[in-house]
DSSP file (Angstrom, degrees, kcal/mol; ACC not computed):
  #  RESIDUE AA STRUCTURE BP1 BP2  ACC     N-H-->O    O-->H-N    N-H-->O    O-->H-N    TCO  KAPPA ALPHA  PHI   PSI    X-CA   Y-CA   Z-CA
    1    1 A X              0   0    0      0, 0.0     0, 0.0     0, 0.0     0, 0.0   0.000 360.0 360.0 360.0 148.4    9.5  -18.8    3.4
    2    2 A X        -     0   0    0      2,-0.2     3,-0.0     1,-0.1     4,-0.0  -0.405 360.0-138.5 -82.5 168.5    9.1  -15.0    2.4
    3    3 A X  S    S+     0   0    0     43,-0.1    44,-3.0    44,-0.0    45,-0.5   0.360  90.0  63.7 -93.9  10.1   12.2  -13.0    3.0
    4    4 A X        -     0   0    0      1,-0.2    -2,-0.2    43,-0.2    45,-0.2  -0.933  68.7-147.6-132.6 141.4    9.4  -10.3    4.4
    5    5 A X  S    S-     0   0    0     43,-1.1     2,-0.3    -2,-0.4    -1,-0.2   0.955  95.7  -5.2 -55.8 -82.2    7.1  -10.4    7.2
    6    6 A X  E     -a   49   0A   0     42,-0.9    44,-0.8     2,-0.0     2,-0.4  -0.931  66.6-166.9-121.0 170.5    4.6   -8.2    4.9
    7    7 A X  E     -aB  50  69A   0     62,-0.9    62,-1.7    -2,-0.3     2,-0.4  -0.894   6.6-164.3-154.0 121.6    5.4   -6.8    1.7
    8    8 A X  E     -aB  51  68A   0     42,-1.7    44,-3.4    -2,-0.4     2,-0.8  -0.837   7.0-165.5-122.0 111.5    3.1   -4.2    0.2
    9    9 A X  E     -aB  52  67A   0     58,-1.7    58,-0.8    -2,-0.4     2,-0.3  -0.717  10.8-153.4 -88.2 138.7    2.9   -3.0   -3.5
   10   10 A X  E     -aB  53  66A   0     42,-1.8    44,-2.3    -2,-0.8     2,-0.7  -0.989  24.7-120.9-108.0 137.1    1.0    0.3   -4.3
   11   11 A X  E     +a   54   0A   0     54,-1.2    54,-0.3    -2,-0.3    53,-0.2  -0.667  39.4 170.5 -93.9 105.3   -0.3    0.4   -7.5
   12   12 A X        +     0   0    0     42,-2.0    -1,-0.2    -2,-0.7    44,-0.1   0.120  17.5 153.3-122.4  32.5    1.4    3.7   -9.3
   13   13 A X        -     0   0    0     42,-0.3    10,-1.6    14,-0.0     9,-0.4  -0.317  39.0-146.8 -43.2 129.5    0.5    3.4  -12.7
   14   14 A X        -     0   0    0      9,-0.1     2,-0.2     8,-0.1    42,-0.1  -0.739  23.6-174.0 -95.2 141.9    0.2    6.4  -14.9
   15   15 A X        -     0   0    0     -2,-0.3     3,-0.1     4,-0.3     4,-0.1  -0.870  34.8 -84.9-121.8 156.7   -2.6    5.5  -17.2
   16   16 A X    >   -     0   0    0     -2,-0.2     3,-1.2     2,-0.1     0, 0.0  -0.368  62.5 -58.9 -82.1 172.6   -3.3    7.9  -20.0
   17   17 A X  T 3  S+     0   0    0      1,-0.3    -1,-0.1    -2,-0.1     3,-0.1   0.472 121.8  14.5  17.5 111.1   -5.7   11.3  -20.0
   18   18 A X  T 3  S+     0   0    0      1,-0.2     2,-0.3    -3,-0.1    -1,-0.3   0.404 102.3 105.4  94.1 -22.9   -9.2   10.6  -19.0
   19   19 A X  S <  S-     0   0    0     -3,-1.2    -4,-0.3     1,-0.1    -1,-0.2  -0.834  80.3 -96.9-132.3 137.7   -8.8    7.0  -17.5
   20   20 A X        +     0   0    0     -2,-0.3     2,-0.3    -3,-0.1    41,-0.2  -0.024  52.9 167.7 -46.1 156.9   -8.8    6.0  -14.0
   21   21 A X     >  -     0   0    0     39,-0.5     4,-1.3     1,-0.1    -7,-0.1  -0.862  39.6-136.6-174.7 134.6   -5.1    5.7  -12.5
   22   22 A X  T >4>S+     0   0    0     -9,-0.4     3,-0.8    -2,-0.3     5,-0.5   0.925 102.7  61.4 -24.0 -75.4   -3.8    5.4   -9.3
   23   23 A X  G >>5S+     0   0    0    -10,-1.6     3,-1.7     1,-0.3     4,-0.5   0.715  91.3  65.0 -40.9 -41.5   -1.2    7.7   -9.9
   24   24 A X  G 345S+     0   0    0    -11,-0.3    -1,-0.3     1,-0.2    -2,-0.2   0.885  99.9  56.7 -53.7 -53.3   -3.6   10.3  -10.5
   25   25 A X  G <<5S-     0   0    0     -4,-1.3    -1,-0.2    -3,-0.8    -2,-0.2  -0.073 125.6 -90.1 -93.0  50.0   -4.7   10.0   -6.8
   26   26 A X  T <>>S+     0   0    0     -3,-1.7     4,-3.7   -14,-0.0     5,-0.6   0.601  76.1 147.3 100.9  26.5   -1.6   10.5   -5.3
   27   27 A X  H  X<S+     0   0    0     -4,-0.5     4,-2.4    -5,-0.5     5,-0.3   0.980  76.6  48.5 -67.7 -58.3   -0.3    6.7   -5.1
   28   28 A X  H  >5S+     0   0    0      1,-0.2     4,-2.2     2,-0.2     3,-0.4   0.895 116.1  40.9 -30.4 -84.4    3.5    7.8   -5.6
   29   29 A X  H  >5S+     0   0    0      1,-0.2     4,-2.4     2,-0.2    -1,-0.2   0.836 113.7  51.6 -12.7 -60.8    3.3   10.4   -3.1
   30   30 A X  H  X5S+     0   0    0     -4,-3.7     4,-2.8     2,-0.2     5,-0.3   0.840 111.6  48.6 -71.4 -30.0    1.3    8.2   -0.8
   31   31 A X  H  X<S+     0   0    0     -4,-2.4     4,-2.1    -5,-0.6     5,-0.3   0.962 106.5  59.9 -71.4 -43.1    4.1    5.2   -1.2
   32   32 A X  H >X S+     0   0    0     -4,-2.2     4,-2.7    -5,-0.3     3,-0.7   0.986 108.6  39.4 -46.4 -77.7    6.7    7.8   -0.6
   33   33 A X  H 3X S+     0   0    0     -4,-2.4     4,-2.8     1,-0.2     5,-0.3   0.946 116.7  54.2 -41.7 -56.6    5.2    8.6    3.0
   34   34 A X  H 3X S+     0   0    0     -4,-2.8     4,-1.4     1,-0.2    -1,-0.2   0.869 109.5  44.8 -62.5 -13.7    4.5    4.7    3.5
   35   35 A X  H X< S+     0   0    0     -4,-2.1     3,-0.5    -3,-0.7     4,-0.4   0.970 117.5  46.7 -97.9 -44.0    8.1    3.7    2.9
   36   36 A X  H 3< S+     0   0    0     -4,-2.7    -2,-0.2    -5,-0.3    -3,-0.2   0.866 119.1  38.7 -28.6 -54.9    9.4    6.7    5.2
   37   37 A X  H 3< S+     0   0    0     -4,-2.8    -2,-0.2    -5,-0.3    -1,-0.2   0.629 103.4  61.1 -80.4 -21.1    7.2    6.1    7.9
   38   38 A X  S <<>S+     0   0    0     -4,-1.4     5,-1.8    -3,-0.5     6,-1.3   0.496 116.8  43.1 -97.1  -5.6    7.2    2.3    7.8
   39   39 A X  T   5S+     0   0    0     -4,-0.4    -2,-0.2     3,-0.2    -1,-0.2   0.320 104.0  58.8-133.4  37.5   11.5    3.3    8.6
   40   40 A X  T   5S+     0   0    0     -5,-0.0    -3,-0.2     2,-0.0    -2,-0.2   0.327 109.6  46.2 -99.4  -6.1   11.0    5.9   11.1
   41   41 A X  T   5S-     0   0    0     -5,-0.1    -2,-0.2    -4,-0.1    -3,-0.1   0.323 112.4-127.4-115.2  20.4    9.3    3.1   12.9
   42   42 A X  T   5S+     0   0    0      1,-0.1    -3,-0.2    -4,-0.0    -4,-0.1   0.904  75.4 117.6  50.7  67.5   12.1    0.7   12.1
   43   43 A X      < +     0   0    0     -5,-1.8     6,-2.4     6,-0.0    -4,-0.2   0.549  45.5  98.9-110.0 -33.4   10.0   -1.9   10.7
   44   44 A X  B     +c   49   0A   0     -6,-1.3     6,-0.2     4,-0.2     2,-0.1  -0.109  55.8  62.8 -86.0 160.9   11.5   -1.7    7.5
   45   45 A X  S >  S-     0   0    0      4,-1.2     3,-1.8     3,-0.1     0, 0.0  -0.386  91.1 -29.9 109.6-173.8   14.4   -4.5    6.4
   46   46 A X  T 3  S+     0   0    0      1,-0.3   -42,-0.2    -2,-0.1     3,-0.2  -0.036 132.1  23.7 -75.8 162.1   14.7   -8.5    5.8
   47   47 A X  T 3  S+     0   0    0    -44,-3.0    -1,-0.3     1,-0.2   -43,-0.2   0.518 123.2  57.7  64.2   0.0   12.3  -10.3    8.0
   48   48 A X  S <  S-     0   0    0     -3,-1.8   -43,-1.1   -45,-0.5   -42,-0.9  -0.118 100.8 -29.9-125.3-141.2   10.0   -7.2    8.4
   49   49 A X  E     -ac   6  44A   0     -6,-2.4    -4,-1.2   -44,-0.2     2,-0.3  -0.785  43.3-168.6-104.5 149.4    7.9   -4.9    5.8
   50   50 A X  E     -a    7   0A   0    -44,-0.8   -42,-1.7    -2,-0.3     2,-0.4  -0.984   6.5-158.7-128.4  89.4    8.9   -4.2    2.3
   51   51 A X  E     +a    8   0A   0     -2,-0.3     2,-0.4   -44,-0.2   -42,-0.2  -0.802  19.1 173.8 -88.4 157.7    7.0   -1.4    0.4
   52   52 A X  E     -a    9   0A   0    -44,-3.4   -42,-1.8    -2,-0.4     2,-0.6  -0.962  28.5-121.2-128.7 140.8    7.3   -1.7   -3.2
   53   53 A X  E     -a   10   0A   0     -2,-0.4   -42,-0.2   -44,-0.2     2,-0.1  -0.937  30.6-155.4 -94.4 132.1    5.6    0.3   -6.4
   54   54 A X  E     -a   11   0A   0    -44,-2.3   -42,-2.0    -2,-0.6     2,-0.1  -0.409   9.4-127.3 -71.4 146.2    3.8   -1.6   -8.4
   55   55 A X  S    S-     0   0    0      1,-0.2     2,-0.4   -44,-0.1   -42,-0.3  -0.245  81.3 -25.1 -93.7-156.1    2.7   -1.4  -12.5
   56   56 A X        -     0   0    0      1,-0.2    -1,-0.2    -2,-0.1   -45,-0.0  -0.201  52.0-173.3 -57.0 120.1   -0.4   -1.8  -13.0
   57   57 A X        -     0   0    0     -2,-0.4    -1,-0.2     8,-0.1    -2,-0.0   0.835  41.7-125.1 -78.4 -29.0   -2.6   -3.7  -10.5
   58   58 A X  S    S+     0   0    0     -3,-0.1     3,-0.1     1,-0.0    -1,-0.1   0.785  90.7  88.3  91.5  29.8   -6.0   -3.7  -12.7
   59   59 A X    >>  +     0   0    0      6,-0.1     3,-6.4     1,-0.1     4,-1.2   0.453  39.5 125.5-134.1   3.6   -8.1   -2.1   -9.9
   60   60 A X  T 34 S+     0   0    0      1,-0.2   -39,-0.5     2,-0.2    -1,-0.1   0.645  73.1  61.3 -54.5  -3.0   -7.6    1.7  -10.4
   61   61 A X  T 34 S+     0   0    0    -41,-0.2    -1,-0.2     1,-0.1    -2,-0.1   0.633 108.8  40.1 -92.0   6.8  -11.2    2.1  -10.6
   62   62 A X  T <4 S-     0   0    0     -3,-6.4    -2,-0.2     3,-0.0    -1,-0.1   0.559 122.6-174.7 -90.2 -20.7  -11.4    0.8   -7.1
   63   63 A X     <  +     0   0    0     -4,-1.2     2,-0.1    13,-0.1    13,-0.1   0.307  39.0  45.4 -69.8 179.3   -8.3    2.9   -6.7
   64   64 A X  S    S+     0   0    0    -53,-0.2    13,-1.3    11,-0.1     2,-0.2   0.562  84.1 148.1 -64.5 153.3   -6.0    4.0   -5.4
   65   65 A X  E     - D   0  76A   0    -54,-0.3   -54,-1.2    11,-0.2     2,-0.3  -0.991  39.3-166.1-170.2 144.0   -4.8    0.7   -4.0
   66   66 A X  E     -BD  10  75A   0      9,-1.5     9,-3.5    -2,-0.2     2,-0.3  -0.951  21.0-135.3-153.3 169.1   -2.5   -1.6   -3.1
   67   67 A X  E     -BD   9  74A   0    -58,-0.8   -58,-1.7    -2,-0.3     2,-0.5  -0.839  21.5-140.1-111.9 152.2   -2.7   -5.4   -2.3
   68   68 A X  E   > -BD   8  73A   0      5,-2.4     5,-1.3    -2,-0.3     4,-0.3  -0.943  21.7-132.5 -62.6  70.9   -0.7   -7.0    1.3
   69   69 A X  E   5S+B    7   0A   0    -62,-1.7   -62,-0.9    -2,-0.5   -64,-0.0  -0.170  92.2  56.2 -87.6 171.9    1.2  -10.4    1.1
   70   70 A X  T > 5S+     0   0    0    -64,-0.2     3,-0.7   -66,-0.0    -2,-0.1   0.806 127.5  19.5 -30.3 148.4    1.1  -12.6    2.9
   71   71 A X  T 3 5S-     0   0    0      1,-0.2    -2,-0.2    -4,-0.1     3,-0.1   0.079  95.2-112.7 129.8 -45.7   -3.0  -12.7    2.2
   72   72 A X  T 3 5 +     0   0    0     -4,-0.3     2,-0.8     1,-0.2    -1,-0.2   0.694  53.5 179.9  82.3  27.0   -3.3  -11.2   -0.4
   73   73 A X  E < < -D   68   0A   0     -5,-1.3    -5,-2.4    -3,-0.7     2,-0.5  -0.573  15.7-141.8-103.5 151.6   -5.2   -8.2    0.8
   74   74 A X  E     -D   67   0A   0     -2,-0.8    28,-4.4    -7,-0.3     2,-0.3  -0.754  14.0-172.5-104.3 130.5   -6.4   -5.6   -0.5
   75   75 A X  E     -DE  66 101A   0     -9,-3.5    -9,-1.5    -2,-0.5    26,-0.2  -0.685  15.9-162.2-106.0 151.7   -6.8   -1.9    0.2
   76   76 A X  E     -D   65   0A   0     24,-2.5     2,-0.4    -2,-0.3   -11,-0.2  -0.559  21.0-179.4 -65.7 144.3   -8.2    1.5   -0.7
   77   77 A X        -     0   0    0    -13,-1.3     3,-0.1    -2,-0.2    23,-0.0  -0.902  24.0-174.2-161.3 145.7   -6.9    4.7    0.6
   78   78 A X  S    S-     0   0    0     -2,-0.4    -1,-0.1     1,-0.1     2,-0.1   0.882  76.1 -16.2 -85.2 -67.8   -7.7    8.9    0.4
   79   79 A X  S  > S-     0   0    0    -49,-0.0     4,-1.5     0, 0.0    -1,-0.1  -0.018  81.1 -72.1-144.5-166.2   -4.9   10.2    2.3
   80   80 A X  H  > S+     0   0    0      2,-0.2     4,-2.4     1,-0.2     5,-0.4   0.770 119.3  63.8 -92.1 -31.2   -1.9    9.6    4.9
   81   81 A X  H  > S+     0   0    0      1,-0.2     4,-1.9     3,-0.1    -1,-0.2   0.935 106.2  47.8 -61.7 -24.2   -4.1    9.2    7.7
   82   82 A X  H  > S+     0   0    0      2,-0.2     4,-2.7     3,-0.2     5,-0.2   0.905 111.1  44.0 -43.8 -66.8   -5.3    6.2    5.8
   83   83 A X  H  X S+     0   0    0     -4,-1.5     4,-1.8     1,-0.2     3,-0.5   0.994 112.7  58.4 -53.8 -55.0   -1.9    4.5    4.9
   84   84 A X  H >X S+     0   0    0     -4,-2.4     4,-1.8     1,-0.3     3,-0.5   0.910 108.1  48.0 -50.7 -36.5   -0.9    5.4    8.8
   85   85 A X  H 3X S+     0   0    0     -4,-1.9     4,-4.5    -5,-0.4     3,-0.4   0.994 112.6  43.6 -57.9 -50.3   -4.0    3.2    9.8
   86   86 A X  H 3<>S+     0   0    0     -4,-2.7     5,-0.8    -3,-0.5     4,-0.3   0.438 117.6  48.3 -85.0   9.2   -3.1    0.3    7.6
   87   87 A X  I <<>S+     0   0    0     -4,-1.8     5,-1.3    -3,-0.5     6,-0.3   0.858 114.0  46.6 -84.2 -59.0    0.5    0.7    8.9
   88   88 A X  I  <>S+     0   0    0     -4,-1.8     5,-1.8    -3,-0.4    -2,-0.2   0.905 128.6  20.9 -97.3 -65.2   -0.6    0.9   12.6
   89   89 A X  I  <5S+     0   0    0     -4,-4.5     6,-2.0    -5,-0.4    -1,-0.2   0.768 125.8  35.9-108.6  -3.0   -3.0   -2.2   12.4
   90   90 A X  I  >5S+     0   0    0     -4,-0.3     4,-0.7     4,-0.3    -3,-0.2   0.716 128.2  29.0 -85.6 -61.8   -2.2   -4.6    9.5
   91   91 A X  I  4<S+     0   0    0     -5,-0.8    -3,-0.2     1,-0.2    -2,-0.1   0.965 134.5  33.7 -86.9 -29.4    1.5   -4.5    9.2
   92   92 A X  I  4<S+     0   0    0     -5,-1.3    -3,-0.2    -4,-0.2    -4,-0.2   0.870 135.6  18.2 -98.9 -44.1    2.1   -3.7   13.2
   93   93 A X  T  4<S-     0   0    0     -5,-1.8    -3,-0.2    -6,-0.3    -2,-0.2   0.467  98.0-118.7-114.4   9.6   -0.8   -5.6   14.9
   94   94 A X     <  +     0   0    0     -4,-0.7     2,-0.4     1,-0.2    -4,-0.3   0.903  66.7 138.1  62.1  32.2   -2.0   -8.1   12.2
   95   95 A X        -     0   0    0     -6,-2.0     2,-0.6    -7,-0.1    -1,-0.2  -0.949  54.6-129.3-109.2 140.8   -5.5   -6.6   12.0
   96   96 A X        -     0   0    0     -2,-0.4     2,-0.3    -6,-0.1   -10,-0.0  -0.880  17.2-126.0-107.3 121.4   -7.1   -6.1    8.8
   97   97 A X     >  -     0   0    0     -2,-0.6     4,-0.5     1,-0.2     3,-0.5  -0.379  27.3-170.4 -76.7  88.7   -8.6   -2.3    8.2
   98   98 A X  T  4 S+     0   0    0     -2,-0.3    -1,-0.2     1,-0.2    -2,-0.0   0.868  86.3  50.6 -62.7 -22.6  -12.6   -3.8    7.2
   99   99 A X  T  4 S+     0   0    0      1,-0.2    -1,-0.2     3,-0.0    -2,-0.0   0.632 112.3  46.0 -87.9   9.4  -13.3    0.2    6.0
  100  100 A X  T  4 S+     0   0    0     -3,-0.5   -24,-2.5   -25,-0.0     2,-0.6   0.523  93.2 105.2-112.2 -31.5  -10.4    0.2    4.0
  101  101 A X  B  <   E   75   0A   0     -4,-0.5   -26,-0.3   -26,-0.2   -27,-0.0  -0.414 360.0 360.0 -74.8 118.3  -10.7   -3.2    2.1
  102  102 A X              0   0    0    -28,-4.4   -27,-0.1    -2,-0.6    -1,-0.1   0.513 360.0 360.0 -78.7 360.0  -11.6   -4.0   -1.5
């Protein structure tokens, strides 16, 4: 048994100059907001959601992205209205984001 309900890595790998990277589009930044937001809505702690950064996931030309356990899914994302969807209906109502998924 997990010690998390879900537990979500974002892929914030720096890759160098010139080569696709996460990081580059804003994955830190965007992890920052999800791990804030997922404990202003007191979600966050043992039995609940976990975000985590991740090294490289291997997808950053799909990217930025980050994958969901249980499930194993995975998502895409621009912007904070984005994360706040896959906050909202994945981790809070156990619906999986189809415009969002890789």
């Amino acid at each position: 048994m997990s010690d998390y309900k879900h537990h979500v890595f974002f892929c914030c790998n720096q890759r160098k100059p010139g080569e696709n990277c996460c990081n580059d589009r804003g994955a830190t930044e965007l992890r920052t907001y999800a791990k804030d937001r997922v404990k202003a809505l007191k979600l966050n702690g043992k039995g609940k959601v976990r975000i985590n950064a991740a090294g490289c996931l291997d997808r950053c030309d799909e990217g930025p992205v980050i994958v969901v356990y249980p499930g194993e899914v995975w998502y895409t994302y621009v912007d904070k209205h984005d994360i706040d969807e896959i906050i909202d209906e994945h981790l809070v109502h156990g619906r999986i984001v189809e415009r969002l998924r890789i």
